[in-house]
N, C-alpha and C positions, 0 to 999 in steps of 0.2 A: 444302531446299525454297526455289523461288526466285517470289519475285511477279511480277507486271506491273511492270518499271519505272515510278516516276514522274518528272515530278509527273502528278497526277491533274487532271480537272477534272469538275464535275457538270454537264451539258447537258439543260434541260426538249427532252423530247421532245412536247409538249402534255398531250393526253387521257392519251399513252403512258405517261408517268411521266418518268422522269429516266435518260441513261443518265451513268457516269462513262468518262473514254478519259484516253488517253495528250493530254498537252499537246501534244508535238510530232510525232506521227505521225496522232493522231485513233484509235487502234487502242484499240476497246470493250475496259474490264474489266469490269463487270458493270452489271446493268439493273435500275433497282428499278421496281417499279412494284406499286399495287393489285391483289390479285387478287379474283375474285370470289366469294370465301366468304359467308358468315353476317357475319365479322368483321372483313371488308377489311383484313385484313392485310398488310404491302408484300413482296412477294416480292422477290428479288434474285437475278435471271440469272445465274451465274459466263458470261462470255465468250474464246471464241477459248484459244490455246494448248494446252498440256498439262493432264493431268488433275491434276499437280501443281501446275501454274502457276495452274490454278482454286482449288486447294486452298489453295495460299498466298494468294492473293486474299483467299477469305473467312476465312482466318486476319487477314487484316491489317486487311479492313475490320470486321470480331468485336471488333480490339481499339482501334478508331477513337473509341470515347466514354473509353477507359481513358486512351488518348495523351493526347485534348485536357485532358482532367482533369489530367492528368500538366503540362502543359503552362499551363494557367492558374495553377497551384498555383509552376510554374517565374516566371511572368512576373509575380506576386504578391511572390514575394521580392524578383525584381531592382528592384520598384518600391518596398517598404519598405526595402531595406537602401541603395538608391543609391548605390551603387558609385563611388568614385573612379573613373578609368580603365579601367570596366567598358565591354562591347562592344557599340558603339551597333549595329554589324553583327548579333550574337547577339540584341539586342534589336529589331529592326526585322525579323528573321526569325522573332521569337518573336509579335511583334504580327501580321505579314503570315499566320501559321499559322492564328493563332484565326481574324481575319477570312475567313479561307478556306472553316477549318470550318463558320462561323456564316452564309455563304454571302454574303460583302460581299466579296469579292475574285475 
């Protein structure tokens, strides 16, 4: 099962909600946006591709709060243990990640 290539980015569609696309092509992977229940819930359009390529989509963004967890908890250590000769590359990728998700990038 293969995703939408990334990187990803989030685009406010206004009222619409938000879609996320491909950085370099602009090609929609999925659309969140409120829907109009009882509970306004955020729906999320899988977009374009195969039915597999929808499916790994929403596998991937399902496990998008697991990652960034995964991910703070990684940029947590590198900043308590301060690495001799550790990678300021690995760590300027790990800062630029959060900021991404946290929607500052």
């Amino acid at each position: 099962m293969e995703h939408t290539p990334g990187p990803w980015r989030a685009y406010c569609l206004g009222s619409e909600g938000y879609q996320v696309r491909r950085d370099n092509d602009g090609v929609p992977a999925a659309t969140v946006k409120e829907s109009f229940t009882e509970r306004m819930t955020p729906i999320v359009y899988a977009m374009g591709g195969s039915f597999e390529a929808q499916k790994a989509n929403a596998h991937l963004i399902a496990a998008a709060p697991d990652l960034l967890e995964a991910l703070l908890a990684v940029y947590q250590d590198i900043e308590i243990q301060d690495v001799p000769g550790g990678s300021d590359e690995l760590n300027f990728l790990v800062q630029q990640s959060i900021k991404k998700a946290g929607g500052e990038a």
